[in-house]
N, CA and C atoms as a LAMMPS dump frame, in Angstrom:
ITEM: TIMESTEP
0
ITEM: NUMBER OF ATOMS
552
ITEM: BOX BOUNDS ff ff ff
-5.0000000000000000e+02 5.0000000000000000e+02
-5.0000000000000000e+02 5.0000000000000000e+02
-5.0000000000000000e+02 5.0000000000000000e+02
ITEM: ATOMS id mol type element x y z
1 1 1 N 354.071 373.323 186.522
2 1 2 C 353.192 372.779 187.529
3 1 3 C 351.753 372.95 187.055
4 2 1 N 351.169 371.91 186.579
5 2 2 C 349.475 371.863 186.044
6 2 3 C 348.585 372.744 187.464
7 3 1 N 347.667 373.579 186.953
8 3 2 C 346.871 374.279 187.789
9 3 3 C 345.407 373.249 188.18
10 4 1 N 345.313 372.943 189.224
11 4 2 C 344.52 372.242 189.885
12 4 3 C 342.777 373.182 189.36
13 5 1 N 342.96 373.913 189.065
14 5 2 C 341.837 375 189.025
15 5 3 C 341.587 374.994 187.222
16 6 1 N 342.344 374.207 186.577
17 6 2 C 342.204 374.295 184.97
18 6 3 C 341.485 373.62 184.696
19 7 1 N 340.302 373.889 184.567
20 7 2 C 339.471 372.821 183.898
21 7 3 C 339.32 372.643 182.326
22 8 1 N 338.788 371.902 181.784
23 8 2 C 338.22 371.773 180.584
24 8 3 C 336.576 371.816 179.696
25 9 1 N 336.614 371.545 179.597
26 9 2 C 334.829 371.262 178.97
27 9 3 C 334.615 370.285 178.081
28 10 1 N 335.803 369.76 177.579
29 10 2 C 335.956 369.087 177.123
30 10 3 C 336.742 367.313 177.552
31 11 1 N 335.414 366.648 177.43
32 11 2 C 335.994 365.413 178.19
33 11 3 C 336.757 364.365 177.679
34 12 1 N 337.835 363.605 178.604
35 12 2 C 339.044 363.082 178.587
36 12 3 C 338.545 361.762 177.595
37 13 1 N 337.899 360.995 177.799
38 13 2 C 337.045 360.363 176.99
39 13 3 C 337.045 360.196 175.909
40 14 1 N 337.032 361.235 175.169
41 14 2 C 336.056 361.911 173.969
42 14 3 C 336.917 361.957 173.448
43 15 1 N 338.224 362.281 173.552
44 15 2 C 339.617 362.589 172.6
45 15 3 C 340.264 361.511 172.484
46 16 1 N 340.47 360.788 173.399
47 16 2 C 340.821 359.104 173.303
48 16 3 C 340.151 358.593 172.714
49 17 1 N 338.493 357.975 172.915
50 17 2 C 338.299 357.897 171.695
51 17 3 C 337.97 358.341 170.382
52 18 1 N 338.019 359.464 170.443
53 18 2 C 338.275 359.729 168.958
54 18 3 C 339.54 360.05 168.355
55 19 1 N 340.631 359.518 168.388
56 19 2 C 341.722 359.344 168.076
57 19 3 C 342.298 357.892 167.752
58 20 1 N 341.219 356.931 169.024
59 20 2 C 341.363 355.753 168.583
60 20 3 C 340.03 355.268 166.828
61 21 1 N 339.064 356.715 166.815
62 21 2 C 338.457 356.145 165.482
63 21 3 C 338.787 356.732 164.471
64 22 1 N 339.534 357.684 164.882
65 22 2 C 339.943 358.108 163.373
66 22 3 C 340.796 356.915 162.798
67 23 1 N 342.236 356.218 163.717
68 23 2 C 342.755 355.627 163.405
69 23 3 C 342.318 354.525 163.128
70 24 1 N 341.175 354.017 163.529
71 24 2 C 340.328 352.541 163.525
72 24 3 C 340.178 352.861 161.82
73 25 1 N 339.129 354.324 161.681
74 25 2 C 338.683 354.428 160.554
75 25 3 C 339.159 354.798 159.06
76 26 1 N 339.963 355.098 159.469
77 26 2 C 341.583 355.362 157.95
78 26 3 C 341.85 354.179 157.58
79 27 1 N 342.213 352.999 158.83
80 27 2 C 342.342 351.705 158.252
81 27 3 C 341.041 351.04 157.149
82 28 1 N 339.96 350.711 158.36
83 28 2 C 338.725 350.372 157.549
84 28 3 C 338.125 350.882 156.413
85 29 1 N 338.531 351.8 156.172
86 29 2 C 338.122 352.532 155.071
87 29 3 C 338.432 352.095 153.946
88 30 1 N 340.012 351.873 154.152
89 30 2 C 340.908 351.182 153.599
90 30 3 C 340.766 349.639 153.03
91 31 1 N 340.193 348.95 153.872
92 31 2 C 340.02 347.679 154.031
93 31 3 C 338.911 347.033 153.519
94 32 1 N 337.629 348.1 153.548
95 32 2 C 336.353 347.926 152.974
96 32 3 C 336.904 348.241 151.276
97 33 1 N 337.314 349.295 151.218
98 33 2 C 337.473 349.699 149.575
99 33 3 C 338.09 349.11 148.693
100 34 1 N 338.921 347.888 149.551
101 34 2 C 340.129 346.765 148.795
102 34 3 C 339.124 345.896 148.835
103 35 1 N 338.281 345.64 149.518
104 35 2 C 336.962 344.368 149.38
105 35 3 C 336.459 344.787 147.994
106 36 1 N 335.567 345.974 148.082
107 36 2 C 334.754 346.539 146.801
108 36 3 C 335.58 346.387 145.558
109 37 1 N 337.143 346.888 145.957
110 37 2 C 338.086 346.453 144.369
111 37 3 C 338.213 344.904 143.998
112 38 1 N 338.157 344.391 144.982
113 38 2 C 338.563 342.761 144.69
114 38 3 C 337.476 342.028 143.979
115 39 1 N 336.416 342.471 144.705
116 39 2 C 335.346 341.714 144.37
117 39 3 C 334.9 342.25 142.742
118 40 1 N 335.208 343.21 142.715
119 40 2 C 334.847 344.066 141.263
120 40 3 C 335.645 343.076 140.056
121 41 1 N 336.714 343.239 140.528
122 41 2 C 337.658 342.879 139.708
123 41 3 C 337.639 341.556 139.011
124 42 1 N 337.247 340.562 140.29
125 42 2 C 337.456 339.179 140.264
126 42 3 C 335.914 338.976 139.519
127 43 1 N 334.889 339.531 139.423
128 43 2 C 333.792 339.267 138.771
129 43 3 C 334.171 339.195 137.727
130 44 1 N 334.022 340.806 137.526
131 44 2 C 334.233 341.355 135.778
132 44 3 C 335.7 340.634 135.499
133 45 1 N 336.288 339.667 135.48
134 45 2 C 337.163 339.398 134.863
135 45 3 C 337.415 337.562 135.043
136 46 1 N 336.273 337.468 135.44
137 46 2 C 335.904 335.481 135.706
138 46 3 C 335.694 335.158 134.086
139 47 1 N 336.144 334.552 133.619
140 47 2 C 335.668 333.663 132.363
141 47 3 C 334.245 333.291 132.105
142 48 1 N 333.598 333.647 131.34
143 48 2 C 331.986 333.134 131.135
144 48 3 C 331.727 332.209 131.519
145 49 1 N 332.856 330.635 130.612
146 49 2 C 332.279 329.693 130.905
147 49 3 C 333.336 329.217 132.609
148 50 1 N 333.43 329.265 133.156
149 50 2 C 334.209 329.532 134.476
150 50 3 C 334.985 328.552 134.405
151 51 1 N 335.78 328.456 133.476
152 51 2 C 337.15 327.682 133.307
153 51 3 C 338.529 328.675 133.165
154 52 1 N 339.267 328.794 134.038
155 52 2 C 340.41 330.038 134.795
156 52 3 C 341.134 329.3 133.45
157 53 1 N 341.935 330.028 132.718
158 53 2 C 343.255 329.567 132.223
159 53 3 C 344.704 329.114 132.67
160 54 1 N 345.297 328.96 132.084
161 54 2 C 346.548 328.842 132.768
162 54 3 C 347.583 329.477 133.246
163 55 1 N 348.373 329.254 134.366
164 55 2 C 349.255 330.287 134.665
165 55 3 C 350.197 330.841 133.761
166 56 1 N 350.18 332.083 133.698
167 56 2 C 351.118 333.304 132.835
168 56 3 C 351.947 333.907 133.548
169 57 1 N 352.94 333.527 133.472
170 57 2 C 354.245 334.212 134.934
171 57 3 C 355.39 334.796 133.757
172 58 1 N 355.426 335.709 132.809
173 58 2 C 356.356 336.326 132.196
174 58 3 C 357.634 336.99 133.022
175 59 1 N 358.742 336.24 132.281
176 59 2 C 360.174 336.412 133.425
177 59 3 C 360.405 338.066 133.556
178 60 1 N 360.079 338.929 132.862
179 60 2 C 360.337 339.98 133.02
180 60 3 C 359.535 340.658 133.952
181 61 1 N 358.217 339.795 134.046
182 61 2 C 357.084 340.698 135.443
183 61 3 C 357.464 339.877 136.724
184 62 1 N 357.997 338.926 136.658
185 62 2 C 358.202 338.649 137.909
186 62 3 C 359.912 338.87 138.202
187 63 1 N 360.63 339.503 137.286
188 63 2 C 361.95 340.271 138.239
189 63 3 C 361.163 341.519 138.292
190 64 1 N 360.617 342.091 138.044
191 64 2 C 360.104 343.737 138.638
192 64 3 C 359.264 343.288 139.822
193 65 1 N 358.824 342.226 140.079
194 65 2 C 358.159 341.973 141.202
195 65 3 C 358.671 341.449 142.238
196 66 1 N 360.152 341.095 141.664
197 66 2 C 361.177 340.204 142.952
198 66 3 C 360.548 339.083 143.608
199 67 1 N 359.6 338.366 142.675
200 67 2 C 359.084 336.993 143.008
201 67 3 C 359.437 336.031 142.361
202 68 1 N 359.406 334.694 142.549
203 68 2 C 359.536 333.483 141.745
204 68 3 C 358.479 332.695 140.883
205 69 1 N 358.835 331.654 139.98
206 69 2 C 357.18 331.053 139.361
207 69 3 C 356.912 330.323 140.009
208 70 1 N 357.383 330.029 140.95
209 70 2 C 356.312 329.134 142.235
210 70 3 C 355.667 330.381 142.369
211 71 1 N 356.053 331.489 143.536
212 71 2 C 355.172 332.061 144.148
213 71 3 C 354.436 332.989 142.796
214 72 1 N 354.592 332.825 142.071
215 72 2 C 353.412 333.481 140.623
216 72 3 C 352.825 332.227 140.698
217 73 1 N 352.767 331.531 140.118
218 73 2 C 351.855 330.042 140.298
219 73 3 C 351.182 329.728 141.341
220 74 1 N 351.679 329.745 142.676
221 74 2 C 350.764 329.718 144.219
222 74 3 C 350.107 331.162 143.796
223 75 1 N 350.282 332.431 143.336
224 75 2 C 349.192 333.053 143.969
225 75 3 C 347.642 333.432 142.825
226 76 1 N 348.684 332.432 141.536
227 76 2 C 347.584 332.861 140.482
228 76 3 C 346.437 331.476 140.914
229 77 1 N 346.954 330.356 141.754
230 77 2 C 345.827 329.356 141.95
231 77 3 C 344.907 329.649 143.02
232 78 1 N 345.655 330.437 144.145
233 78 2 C 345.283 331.007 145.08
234 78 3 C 343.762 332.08 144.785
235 79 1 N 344.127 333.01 143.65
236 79 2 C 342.894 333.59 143.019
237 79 3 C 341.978 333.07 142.773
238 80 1 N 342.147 331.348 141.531
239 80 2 C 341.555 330.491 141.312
240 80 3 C 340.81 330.443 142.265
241 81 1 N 340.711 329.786 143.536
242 81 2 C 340.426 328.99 144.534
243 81 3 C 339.492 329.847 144.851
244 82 1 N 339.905 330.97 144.991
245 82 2 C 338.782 331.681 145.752
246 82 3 C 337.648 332.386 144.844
247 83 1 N 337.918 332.712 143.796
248 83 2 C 336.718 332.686 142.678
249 83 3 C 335.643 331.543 142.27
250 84 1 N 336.614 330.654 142.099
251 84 2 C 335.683 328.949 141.843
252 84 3 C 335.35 328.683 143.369
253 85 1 N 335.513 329.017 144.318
254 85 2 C 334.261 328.571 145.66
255 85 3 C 333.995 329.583 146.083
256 86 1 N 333.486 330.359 145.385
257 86 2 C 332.707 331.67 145.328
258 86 3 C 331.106 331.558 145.461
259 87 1 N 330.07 331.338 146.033
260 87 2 C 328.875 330.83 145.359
261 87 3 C 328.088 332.486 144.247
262 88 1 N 327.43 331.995 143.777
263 88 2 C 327.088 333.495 142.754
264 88 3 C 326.716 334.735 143.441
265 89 1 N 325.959 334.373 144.465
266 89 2 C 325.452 335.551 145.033
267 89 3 C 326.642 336.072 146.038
268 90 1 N 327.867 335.61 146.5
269 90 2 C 328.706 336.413 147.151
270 90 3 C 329.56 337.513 146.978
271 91 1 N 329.876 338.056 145.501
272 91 2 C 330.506 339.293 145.088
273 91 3 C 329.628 340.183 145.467
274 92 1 N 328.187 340.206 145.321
275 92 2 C 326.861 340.972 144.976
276 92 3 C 326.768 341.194 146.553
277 93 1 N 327.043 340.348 147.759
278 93 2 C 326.415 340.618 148.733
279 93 3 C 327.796 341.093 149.329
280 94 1 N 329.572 340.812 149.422
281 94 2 C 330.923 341.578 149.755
282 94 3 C 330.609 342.958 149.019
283 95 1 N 330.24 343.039 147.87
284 95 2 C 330.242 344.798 147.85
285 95 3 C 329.148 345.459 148.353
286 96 1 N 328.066 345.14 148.227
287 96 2 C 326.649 346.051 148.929
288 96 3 C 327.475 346.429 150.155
289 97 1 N 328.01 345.324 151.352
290 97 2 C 328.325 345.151 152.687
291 97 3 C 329.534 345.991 152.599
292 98 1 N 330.463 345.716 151.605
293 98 2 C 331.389 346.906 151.924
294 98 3 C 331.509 348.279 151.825
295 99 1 N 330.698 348.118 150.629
296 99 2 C 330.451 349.835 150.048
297 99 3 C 329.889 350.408 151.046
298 100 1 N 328.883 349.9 151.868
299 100 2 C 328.135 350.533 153.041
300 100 3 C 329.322 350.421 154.212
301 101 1 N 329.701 349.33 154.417
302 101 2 C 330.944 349.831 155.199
303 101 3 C 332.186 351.28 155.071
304 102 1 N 332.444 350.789 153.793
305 102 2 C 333.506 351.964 153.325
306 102 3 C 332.752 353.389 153.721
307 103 1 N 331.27 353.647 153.569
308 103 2 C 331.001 355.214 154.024
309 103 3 C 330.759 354.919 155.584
310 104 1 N 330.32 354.119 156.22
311 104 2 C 330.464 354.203 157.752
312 104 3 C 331.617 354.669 158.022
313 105 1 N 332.951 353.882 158.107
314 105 2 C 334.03 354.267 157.933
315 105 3 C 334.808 355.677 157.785
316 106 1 N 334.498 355.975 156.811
317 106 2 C 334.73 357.23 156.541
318 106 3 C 333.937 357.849 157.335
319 107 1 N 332.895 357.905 157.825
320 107 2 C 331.957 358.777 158.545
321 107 3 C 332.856 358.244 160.127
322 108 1 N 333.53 357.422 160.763
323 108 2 C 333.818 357.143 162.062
324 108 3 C 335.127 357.875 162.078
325 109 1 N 335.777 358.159 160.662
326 109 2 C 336.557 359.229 160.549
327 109 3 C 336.658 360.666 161.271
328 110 1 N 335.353 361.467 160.487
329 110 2 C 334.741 362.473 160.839
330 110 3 C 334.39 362.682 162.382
331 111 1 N 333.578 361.595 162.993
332 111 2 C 332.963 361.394 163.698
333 111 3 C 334.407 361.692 164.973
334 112 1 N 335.329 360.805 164.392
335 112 2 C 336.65 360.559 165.473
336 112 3 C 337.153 362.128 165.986
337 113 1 N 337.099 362.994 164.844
338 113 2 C 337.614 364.25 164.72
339 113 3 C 336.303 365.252 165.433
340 114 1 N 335.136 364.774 165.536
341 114 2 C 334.023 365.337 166.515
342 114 3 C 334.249 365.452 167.645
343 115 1 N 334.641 364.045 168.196
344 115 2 C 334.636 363.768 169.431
345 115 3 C 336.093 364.554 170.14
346 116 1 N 337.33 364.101 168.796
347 116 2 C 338.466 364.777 169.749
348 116 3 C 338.671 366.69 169.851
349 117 1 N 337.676 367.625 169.037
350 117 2 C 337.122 368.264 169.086
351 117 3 C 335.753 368.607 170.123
352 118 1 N 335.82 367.492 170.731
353 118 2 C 334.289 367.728 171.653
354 118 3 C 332.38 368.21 171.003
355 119 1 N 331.886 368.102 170.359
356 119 2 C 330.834 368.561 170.15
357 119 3 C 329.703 367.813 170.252
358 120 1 N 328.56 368.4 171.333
359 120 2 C 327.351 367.866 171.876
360 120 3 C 327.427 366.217 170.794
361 121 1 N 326.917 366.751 169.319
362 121 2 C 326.771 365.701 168.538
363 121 3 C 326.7 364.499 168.232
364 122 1 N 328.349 364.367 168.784
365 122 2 C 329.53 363.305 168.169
366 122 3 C 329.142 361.845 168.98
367 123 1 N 329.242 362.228 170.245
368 123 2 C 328.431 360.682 171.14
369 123 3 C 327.34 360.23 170.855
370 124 1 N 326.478 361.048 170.291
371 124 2 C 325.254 360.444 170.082
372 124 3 C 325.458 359.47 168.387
373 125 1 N 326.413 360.338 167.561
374 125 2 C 326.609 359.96 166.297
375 125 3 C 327.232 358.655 166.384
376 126 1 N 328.44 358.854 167.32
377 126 2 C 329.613 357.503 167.441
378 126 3 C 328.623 356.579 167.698
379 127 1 N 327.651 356.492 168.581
380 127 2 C 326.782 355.158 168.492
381 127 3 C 326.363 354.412 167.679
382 128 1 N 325.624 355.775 166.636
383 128 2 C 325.053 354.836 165.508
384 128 3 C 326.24 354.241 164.465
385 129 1 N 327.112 355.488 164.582
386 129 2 C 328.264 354.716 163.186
387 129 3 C 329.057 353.44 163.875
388 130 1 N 329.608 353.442 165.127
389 130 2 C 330.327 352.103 165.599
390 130 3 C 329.243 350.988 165.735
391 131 1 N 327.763 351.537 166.168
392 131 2 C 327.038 350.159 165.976
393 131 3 C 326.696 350.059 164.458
394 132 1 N 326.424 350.761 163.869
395 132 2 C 326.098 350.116 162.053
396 132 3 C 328.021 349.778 161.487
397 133 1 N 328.561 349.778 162.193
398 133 2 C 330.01 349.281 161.976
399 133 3 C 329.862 347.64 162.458
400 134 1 N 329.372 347.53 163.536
401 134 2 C 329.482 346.484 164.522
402 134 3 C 328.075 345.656 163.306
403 135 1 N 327.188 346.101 162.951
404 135 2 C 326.118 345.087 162.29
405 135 3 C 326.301 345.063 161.014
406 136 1 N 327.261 345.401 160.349
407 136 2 C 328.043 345.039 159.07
408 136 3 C 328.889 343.415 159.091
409 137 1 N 330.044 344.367 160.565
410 137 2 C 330.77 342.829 160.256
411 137 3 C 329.875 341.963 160.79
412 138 1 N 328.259 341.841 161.556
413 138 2 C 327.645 340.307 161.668
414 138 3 C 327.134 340.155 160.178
415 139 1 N 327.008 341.017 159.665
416 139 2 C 326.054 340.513 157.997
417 139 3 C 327.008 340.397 157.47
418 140 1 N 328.124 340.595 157.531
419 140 2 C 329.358 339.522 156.555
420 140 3 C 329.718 338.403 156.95
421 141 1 N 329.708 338.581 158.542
422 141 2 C 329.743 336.668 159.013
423 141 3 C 328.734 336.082 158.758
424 142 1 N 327.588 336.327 158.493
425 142 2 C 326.293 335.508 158.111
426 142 3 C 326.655 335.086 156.63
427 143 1 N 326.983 335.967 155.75
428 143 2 C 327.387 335.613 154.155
429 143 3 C 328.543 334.777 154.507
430 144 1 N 329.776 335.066 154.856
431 144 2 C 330.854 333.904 155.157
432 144 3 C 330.606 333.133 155.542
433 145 1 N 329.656 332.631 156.318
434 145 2 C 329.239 331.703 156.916
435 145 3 C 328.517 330.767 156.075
436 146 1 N 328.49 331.13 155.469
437 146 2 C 327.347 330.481 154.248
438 146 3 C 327.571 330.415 152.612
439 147 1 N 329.391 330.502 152.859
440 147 2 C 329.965 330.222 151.839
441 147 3 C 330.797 328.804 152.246
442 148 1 N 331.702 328.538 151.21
443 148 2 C 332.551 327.338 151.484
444 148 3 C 333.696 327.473 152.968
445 149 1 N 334.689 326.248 152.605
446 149 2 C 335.512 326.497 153.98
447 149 3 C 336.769 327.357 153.595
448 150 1 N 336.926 327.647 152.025
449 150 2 C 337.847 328.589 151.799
450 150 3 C 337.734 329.913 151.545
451 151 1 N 336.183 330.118 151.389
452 151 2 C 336.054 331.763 151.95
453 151 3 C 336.093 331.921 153.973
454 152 1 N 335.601 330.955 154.156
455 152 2 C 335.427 331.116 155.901
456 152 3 C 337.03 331.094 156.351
457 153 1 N 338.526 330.603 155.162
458 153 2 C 339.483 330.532 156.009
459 153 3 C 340.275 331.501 155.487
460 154 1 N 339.181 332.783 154.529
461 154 2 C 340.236 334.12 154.327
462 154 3 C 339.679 335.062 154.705
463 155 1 N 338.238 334.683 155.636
464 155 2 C 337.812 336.216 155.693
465 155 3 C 337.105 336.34 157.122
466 156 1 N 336.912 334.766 157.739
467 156 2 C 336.375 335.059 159.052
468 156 3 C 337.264 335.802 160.646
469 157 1 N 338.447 335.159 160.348
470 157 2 C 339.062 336.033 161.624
471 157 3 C 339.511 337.138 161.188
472 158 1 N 339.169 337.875 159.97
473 158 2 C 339.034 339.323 160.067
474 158 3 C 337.905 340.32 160.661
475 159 1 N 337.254 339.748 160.065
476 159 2 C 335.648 340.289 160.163
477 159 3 C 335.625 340.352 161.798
478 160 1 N 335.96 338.858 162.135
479 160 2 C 335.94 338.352 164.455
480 160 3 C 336.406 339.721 164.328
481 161 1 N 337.829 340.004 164.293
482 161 2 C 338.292 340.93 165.109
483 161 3 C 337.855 342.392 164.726
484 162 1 N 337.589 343.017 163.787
485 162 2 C 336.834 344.05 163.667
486 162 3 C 335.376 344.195 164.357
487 163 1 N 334.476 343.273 164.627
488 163 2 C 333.951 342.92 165.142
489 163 3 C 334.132 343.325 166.84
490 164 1 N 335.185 342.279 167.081
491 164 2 C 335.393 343.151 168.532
492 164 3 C 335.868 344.528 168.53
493 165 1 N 336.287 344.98 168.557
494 165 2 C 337.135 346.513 167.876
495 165 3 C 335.794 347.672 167.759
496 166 1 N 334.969 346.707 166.855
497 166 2 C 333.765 348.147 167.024
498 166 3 C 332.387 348.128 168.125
499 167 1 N 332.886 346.846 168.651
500 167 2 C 332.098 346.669 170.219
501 167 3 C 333.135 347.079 171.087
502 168 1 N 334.063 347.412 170.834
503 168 2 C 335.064 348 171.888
504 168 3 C 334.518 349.591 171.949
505 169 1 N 334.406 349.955 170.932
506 169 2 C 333.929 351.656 170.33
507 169 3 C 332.249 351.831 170.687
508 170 1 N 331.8 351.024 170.655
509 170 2 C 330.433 351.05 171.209
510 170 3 C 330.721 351.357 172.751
511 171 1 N 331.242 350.369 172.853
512 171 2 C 331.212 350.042 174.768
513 171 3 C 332.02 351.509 174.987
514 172 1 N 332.872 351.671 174.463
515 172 2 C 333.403 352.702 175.107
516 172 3 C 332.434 354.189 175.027
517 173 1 N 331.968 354.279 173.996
518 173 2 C 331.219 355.332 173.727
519 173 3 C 329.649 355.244 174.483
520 174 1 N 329.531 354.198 174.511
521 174 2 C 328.382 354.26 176.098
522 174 3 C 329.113 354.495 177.071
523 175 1 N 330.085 354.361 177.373
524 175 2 C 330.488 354.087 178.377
525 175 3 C 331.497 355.7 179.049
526 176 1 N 331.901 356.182 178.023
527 176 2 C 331.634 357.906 178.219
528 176 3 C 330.326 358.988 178.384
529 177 1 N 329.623 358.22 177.859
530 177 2 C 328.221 359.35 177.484
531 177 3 C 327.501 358.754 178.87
532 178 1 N 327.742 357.727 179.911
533 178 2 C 327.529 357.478 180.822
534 178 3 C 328.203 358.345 181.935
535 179 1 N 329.433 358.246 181.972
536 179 2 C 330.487 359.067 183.105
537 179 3 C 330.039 360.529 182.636
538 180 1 N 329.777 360.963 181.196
539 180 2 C 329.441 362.711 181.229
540 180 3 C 327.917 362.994 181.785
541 181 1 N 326.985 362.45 181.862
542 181 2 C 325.639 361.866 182.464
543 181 3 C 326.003 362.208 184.041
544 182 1 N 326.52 361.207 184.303
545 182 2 C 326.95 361.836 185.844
546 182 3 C 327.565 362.434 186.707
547 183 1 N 328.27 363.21 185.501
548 183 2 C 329.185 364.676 185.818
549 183 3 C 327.907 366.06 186.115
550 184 1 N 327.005 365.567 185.022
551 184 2 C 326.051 366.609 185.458
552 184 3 C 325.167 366.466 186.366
């Protein structure tokens, strides 16, 4: 039988969400650092004169991969596609944006483990990291936006929904540091 007289000091809030950012932020972390690899990769390994070669589907890498030479062929053009409507300045501006993402991230980590821990700190912190979370993904929709229609159709309804997700973490985190405001 819970004691009506048990209080806490620690508010209900605060552990919810920070449980929902740790988990937000393990992903993103994740997600930013596969941007920074991709984009790395796909630079340093574009052809000078930007003519892609031809597909190389060796039968022995694609039974360890349990794929077919269609789907080796769809995904080596698939690479193509998105390197050649690349404009120059977009690798340069996906990693700045992610790399700075990837340590927000990791910091909404920390931050998650503040809050479900309780400390003065953490609300004031969660603001700035879920809003410099939240003004990342608009400066990647501004760059997507201002690429072709086949970067806008692999990377914009990601970005949307992270987007909402860290205005969800905003709102919510005003929206605790409001209800503890008028507890006192």
């Amino acid at each position: 039988m819970p004691n009506p007289n048990n209080t806490t000091s620690m508010p209900h809030w605060a552990s919810i969400l920070g449980v929902v950012a740790i988990m937000l932020g393990v992903f993103l972390t994740a997600v930013h650092g596969n941007e920074v690899m991709k984009q790395v990769v796909i630079t340093n390994n574009m052809p000078v004169d930007g003519v892609m070669p031809e597909p190389d589907c060796p039968e022995e890498e694609l039974e360890e991969e349990g794929i077919s030479v269609a789907e080796c062929e769809y995904l080596i053009q698939h690479v193509r596609g998105i390197a050649l409507s690349a404009p120059d300045w977009f690798p340069n501006a996906q990693i700045t944006l992610s790399a700075i993402g990837t340590v927000l991230a990791f910091g909404s980590i920390i931050i998650g483990g503040a809050l479900v821990n309780y400390t003065a700190w953490a609300s004031k912190a969660a603001l700035v990291v879920f809003g410099g979370l939240a003004a990342i993904d608009l400066l990647q929709f501004a760059v997507v936006v201002n690429t072709g229609p086949t970067l806008r159709d692999v990377y914009l309804g990601g970005i949307l929904l992270w987007f909402i997700l860290h205005l969800m973490l905003v709102a919510g985190a005003l929206a605790g540091r409001h209800t503890e405001a008028e507890a006192q």
